[in-house]
C-alpha positions as CSV (number, residue, x, y, z in Angstrom):
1,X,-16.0,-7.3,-3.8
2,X,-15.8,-10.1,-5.8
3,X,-14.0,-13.6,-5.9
4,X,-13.1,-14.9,-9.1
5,X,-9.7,-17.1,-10.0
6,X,-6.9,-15.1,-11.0
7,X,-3.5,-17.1,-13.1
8,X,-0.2,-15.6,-11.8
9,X,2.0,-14.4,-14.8
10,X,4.6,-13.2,-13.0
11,X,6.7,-14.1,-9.8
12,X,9.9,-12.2,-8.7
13,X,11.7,-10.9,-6.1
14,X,12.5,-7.5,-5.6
15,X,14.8,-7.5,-2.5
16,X,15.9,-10.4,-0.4
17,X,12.4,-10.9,1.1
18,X,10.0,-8.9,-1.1
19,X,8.7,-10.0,-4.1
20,X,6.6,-8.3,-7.2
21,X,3.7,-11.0,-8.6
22,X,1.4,-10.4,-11.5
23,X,-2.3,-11.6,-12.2
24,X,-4.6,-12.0,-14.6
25,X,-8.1,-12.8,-15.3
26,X,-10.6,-11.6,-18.2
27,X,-12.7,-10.8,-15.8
28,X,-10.9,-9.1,-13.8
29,X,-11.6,-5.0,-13.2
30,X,-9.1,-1.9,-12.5
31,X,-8.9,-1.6,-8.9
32,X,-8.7,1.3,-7.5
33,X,-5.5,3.1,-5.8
34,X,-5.3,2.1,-2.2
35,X,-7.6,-0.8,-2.4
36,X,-6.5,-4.5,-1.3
37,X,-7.3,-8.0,-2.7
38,X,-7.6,-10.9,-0.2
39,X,-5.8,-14.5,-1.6
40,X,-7.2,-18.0,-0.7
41,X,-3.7,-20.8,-0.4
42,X,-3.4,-24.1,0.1
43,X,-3.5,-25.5,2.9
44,X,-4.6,-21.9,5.4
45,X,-7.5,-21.2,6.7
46,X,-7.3,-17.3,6.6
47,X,-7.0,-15.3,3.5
48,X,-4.1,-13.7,3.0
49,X,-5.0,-9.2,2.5
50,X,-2.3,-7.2,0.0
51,X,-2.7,-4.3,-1.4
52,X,-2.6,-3.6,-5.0
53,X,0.0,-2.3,-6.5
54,X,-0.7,-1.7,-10.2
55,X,-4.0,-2.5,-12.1
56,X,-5.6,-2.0,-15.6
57,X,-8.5,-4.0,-17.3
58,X,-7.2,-7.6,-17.1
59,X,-4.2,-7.5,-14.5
60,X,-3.0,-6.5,-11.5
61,X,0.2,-6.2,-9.4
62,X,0.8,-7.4,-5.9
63,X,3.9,-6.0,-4.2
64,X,4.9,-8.3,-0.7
65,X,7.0,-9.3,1.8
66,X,7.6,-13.5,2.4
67,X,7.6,-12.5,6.6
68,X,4.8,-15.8,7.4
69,X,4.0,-19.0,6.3
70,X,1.2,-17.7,3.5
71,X,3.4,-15.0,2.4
72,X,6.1,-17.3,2.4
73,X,4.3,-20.0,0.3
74,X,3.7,-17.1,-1.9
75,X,7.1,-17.2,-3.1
76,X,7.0,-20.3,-4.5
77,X,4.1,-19.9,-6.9
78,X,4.7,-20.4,-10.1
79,X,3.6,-18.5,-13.3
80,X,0.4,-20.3,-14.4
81,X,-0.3,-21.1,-11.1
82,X,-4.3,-20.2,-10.4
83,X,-5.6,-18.2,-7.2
84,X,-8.9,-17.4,-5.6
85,X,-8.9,-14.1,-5.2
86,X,-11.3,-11.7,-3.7
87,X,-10.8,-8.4,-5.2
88,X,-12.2,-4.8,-5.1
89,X,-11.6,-4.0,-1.1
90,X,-11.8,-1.4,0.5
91,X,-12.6,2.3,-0.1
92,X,-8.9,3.3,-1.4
93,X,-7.8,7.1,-1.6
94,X,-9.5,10.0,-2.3
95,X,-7.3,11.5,-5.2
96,X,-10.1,14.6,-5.3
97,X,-8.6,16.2,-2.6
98,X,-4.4,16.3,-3.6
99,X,-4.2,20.0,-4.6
100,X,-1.6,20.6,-7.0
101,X,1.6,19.5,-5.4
102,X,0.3,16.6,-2.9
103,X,3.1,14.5,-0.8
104,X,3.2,10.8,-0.8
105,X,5.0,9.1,2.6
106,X,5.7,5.3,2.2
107,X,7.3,2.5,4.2
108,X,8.6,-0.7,3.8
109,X,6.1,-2.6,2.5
110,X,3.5,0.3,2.9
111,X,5.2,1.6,-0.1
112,X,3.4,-0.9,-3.0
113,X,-0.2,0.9,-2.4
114,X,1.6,4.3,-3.8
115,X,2.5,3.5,-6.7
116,X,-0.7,3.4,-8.4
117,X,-2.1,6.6,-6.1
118,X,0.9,8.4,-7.9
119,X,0.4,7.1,-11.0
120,X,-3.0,8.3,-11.2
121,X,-2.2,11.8,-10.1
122,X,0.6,12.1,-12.6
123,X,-1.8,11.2,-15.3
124,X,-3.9,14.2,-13.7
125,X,-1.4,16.7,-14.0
126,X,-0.3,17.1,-10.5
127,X,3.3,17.4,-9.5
128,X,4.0,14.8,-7.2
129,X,6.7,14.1,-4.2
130,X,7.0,10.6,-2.9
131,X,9.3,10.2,0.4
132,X,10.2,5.9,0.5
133,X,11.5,4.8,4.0
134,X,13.5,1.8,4.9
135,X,15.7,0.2,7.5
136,X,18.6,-0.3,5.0
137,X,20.0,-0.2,1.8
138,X,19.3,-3.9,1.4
139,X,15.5,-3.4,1.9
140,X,15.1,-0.5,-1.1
141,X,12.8,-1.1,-3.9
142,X,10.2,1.4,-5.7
143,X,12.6,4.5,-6.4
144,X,13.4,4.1,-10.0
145,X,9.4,3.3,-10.9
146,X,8.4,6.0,-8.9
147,X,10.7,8.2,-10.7
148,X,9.6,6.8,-14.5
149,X,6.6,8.5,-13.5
150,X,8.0,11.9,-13.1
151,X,8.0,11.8,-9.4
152,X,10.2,14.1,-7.3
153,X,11.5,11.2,-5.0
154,X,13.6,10.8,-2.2
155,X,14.8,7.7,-0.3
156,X,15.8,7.6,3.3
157,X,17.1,4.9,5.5
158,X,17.2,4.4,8.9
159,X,20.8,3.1,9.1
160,X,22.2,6.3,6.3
161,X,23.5,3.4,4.1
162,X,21.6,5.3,1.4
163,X,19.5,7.9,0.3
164,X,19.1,10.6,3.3
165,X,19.6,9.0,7.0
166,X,16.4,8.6,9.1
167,X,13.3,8.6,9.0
168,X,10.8,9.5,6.0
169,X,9.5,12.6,8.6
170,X,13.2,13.7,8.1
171,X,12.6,14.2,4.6
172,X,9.2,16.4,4.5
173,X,9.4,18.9,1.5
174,X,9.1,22.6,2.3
175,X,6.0,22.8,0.3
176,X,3.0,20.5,-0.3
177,X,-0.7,20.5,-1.2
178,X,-1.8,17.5,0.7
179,X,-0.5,14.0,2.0
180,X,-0.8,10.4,1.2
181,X,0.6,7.6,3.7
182,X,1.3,4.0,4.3
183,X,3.5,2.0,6.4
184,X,3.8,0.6,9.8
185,X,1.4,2.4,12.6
186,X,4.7,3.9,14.3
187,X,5.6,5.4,11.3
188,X,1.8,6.7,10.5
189,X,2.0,8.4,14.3
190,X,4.8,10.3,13.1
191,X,3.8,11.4,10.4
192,X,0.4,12.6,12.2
193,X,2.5,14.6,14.1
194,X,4.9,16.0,11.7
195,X,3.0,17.1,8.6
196,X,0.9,20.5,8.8
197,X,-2.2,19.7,6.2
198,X,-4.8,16.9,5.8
199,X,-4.0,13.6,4.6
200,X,-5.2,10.2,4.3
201,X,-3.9,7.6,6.2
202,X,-3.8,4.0,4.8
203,X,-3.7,1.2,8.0
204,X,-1.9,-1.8,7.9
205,X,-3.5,-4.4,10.2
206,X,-3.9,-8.1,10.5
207,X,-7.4,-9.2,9.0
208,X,-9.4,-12.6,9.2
209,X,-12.3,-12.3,6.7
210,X,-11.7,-9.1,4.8
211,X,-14.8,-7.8,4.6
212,X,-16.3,-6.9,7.6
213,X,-17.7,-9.6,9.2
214,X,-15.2,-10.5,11.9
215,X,-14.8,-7.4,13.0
216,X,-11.1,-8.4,13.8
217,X,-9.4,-5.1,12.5
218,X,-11.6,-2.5,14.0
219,X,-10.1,0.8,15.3
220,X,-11.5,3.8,16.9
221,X,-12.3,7.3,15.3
222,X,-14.1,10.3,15.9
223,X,-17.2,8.8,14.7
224,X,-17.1,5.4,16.6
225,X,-14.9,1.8,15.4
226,X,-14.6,1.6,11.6
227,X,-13.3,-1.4,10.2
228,X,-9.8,-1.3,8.7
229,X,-11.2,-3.9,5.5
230,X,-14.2,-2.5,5.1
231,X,-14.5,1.0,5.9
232,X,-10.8,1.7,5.7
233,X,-7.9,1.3,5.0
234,X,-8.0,4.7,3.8
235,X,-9.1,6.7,6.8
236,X,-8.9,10.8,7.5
237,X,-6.4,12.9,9.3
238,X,-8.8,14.4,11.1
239,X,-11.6,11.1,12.2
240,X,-7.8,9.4,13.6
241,X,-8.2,8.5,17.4
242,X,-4.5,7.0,18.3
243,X,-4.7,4.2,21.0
244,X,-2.8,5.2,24.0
């Protein structure tokens, strides 16, 4: 973890209420896929935890939705604008264990902390399918990135207004290695259920400090209550314990 004062280059919105903003700080080190940064504003007590969405030496991406009064605020930054930002959080995903064809399952706004997973596994050599869930048409964002990667990728939407009607369990591929996830916890359930190898499961869960002190975001596995910021968000298949 570190904190260090990032400069926003770049403020846009994807979608009605999501938006895509760059940083950048000389300082600043490659995060890792699956990993969050935690962002100080004016005028809020609490930090405000996104995950990253792209990173290199130098920069990084945020991907977010304006649904609050921080993320909100958010949308007004302008570039040049400087940040306190603590970076480097949380273990990320495990990219050693995604077999030759592994399946990434994202939705809504659990979709930004793919992009980099696939990215990296792309560079590996791996043959990648990405599944990108939404309510509706009007909510879409990440297909044609996802796609510039080399990505097999298929869309669905709750509503059929496009892509493949339902859900992203609806569109499982007849064939994969290993699975990648993140989205809401309803969404993560089902996807428990439905797929038939191991996976890593990335949480999405309302933080205070970010690091492991408030012990705000704890849930329960196998091995006892790890904490979503600190030792998740990335958790196991097989160390999940769902809450009735």
């Amino acid at each position: 973890m570190k904190e260090q004062k990032l400069t926003v280059t770049e403020n846009r919105a994807l979608t009605e209420s999501v938006y895509r903003m760059e940083l950048a700080g000389e300082a600043l080190e490659a995060q890792k896929p699956g990993q969050f940064v935690n962002i100080r504003l004016d005028g809020l007590f609490l930090r405000r935890p996104i995950s990253v969405y792209d990173s290199a030496e130098g920069r990084l991406a945020i991907i977010y939705k304006a649904v609050g009064k921080g993320t909100r605020q958010m949308t007004g930054l302008k570039p040049g604008a400087e940040l306190d930002v603590l970076t480097g959080l949380g273990n990320g995903y495990d990219l050693a264990k995604a077999g030759n064809r592994p399946l990434l399952l994202g939705g809504g706004v659990g979709v930004p902390p793919l992009y980099l997973l696939a990215k990296q596994l792309r560079e590996q050599g791996r043959a990648v399918s990405v599944v990108l869930g939404f309510n509706t048409r009007a909510e879409v964002f990440g297909e044609k990135e996802f796609k510039a990667l080399g990505c097999d990728v298929t869309v669905t939407t709750a509503d059929g207004s496009y892509g493949k009607r339902g859900f992203v369990t609806d569109a499982l591929p007849e064939e994969y290695s290993y699975f990648y996830t993140c989205g809401p916890e309803p969404m993560l359930r089902a996807v428990y259920r439905a797929t038939k190898t191991s996976g890593q499961f990335s949480f999405e869960e309302r933080m205070g400090c970010g690091f492991g002190a408030c012990m705000g975001c704890s849930c329960k596995t196998i091995t006892g209550y790890k904490r979503i910021c600190r030792e998740g968000p990335v958790l196991e298949k097989e160390e999940i314990l769902w809450a009735d």
